[in-house]
ZAGUNU-791371 format. One record per residue (C-alpha): residue in three letters; x, y, z; residue number from 0. Coordinates in Angstrom, 1 decimal. Example, Ala and Ser with C-alpha at 12.3 -4.5 7.8 and 13.67 -1.06 7.14 Angstrom:
! ZAGUNU-791371
<node ALA <12.3 -4.5 7.8> 0>
<node SER <13.7 -1.1 7.1> 1>
//
This chain:
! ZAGUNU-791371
<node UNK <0.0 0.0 0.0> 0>
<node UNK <2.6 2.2 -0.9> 1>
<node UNK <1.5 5.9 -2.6> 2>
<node UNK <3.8 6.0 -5.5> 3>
<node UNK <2.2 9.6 -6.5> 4>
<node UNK <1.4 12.7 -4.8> 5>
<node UNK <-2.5 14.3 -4.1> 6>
<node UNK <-3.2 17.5 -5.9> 7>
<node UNK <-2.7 19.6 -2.9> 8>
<node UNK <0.9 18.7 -2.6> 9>
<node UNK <1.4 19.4 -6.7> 10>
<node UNK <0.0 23.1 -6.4> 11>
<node UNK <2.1 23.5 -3.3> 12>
<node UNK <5.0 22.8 -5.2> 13>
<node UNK <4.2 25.9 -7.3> 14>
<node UNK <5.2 27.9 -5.0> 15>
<node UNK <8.7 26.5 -4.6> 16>
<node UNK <11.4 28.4 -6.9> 17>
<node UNK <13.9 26.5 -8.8> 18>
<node UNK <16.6 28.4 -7.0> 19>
<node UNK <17.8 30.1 -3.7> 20>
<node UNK <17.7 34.1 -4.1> 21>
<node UNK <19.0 36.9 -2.0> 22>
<node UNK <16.1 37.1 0.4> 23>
<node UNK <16.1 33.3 1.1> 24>
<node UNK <20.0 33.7 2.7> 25>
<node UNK <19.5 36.4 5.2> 26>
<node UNK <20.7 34.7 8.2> 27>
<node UNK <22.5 32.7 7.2> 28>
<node UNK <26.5 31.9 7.2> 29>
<node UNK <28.0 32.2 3.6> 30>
<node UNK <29.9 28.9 3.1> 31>
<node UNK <29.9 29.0 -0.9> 32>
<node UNK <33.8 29.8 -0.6> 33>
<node UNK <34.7 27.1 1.0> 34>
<node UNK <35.9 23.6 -0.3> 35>
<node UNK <33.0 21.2 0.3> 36>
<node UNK <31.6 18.6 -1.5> 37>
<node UNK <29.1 15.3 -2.2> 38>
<node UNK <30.2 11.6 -2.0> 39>
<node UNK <27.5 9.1 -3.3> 40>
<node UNK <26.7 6.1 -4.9> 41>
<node UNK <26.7 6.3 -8.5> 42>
<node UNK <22.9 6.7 -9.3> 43>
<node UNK <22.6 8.8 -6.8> 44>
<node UNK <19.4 11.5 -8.0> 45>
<node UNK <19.1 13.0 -4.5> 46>
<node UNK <22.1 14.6 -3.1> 47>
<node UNK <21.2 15.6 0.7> 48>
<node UNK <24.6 15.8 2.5> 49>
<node UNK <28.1 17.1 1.8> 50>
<node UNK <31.1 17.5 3.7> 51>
<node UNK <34.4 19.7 4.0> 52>
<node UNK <37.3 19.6 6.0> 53>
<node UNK <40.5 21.7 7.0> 54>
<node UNK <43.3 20.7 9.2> 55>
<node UNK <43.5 23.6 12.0> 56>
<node UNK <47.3 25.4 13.1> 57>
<node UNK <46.2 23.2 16.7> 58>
<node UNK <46.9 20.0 14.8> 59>
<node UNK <43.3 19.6 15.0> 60>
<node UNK <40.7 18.9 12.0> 61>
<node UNK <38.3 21.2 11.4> 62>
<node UNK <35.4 18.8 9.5> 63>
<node UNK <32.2 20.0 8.0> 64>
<node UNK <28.7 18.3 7.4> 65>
<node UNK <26.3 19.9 5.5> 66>
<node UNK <22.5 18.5 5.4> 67>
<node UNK <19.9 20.1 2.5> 68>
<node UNK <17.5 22.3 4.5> 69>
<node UNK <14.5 20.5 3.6> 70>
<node UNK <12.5 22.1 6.3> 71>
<node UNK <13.6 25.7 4.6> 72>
<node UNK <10.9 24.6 1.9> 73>
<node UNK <8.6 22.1 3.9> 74>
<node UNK <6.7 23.8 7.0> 75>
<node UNK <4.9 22.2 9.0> 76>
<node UNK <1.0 22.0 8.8> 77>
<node UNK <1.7 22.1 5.3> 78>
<node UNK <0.3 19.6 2.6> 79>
<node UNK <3.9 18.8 2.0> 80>
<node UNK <4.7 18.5 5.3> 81>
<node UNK <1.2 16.0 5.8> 82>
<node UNK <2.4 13.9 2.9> 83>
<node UNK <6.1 13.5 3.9> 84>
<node UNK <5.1 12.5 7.6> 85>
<node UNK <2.9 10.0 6.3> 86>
<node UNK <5.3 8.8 4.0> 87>
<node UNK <8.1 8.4 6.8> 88>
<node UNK <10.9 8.0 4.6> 89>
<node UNK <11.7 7.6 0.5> 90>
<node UNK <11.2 3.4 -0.3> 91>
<node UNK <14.1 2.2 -2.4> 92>
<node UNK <13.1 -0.9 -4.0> 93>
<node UNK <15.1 -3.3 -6.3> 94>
<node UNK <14.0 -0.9 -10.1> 95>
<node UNK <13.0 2.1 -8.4> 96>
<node UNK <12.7 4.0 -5.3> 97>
<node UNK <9.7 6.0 -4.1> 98>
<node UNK <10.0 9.0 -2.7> 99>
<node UNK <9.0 11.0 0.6> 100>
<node UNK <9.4 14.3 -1.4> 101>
<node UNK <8.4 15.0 -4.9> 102>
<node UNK <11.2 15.1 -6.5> 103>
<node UNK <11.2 18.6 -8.0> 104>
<node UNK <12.2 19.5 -4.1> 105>
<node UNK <14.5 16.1 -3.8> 106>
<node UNK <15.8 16.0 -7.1> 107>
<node UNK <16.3 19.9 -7.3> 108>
<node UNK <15.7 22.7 -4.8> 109>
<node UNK <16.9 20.8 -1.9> 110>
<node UNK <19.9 18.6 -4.2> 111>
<node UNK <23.2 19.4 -3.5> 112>
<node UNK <24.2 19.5 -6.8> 113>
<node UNK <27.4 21.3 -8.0> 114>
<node UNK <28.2 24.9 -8.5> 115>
<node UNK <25.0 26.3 -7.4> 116>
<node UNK <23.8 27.7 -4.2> 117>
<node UNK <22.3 25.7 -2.0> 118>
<node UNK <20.5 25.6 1.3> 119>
<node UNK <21.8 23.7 4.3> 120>
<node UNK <22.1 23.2 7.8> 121>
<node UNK <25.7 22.8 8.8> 122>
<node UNK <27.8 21.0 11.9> 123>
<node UNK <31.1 22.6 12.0> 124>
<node UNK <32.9 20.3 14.1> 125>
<node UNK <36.7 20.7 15.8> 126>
<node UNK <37.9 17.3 16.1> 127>
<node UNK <41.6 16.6 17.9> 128>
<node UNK <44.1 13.8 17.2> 129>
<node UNK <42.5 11.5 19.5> 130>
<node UNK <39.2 11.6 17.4> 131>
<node UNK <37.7 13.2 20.0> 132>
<node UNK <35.1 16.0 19.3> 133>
<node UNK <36.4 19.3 21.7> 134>
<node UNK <34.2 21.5 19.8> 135>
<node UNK <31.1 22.3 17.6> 136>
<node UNK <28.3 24.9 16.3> 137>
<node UNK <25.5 24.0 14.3> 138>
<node UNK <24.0 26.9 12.1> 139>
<node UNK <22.2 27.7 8.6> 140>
<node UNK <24.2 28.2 5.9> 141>
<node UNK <24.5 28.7 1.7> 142>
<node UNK <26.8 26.4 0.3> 143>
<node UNK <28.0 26.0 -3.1> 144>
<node UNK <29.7 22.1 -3.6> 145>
<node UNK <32.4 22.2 -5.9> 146>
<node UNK <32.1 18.2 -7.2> 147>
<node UNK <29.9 15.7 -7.3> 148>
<node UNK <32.0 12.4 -6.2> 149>
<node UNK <31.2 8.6 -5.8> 150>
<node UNK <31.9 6.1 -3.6> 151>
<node UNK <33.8 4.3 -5.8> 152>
<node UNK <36.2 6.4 -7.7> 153>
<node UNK <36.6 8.2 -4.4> 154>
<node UNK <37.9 4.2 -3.4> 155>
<node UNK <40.4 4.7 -6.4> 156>
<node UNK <41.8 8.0 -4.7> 157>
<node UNK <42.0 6.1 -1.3> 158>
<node UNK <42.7 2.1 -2.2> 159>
<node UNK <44.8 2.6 -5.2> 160>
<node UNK <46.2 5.3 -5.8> 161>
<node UNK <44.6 6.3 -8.9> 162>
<node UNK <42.9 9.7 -9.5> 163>
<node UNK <40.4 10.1 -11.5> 164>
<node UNK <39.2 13.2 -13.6> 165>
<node UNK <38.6 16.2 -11.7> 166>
<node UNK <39.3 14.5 -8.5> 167>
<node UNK <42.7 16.2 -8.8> 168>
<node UNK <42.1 18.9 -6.6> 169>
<node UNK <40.2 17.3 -3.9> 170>
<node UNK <43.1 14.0 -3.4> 171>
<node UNK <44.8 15.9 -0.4> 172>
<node UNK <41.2 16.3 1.3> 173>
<node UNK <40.1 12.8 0.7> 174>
<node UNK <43.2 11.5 2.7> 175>
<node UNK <42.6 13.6 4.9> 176>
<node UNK <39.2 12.8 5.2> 177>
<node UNK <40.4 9.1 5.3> 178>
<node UNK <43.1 9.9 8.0> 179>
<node UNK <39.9 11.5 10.1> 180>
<node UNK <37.9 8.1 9.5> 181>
<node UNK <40.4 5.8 10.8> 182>
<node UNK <41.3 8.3 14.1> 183>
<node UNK <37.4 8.3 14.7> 184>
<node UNK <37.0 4.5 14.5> 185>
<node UNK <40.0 4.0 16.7> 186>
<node UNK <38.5 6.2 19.1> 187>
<node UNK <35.1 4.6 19.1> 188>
<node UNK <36.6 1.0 19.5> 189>
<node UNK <38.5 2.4 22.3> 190>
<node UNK <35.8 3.5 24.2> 191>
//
């Protein structure tokens, strides 16, 4: 019993969504669209809802970023949109399709973290030491512009073997570092 379309009322909602941020819609917010961050996913990936960035700090420390599409930016609550997506729970991924908790002109475009335009987000600026401990954080709204759209696996060619592929040139010393981060985290949690 799975909806795999959306009532009327949640269509003419959509109307009123624009097809990209403008001036008005970043007051508030922390401009992040200068800074290095960018999307990891699998390779069919349509909806692109996270992105990351990360800096090594003159401490030693990292400095890593996580930024999450502000969905709620477009969907309020009371809202048809909002109705549908609570009853919905979650997108359904099945084996030739998936089904999704938003339509998709908000998953697929508004609130995609596609690259080289201005999106939306919520970030978690995070100061993590060398112990893979977390000594500091803020969480805030931001505008963020990624700069690539990576996968999973080429990023693995980067990481396992050594091999860099197109336009991964420029992000290699971040993905190690990145990599470096993981294994310091995962040390930490199997530690503890």
């Amino acid at each position: 019993e799975i909806k795999d379309t959306f009532d009327k009322e949640v269509i003419e909602q959509l109307d009123s969504i624009p097809e990209e941020i403008s001036e008005k819609d970043k007051v508030g917010r922390r401009d992040l669209t200068n800074e290095v961050i960018f999307t990891i996913d699998g390779d069919d990936t349509k909806d692109i809802d996270d992105a990351i960035s990360i800096e090594r700090l003159d401490n030693g420390n990292y400095k890593l970023g996580v930024h999450i599409a502000d969905v709620s930016y477009y969907v309020k609550e009371g809202t048809p949109l909002d109705d549908e997506a609570m009853e919905r729970g979650t997108s359904v991924y099945l084996v030739d399709r998936v089904i999704p908790m938003l339509p998709h002109k908000l998953s697929n475009g508004i609130c995609s973290l596609n690259p080289d335009v201005e999106r939306l987000a919520i970030s978690c600026v995070m100061e993590v030491n060398q112990k893979g401990k977390t000594v500091d954080y803020e969480i805030f709204e931001s505008v963020i512009k990624s700069r690539i759209q990576m996968t999973y696996k080429k990023v693995n060619k980067v990481l396992e073997e050594n091999e860099i592929p197109d336009g991964y040139e420029p992000y290699v010393e971040k993905l190690r570092m990145m990599a470096e981060l993981a294994s310091i985290i995962r040390k930490y949690k199997i530690e503890r």
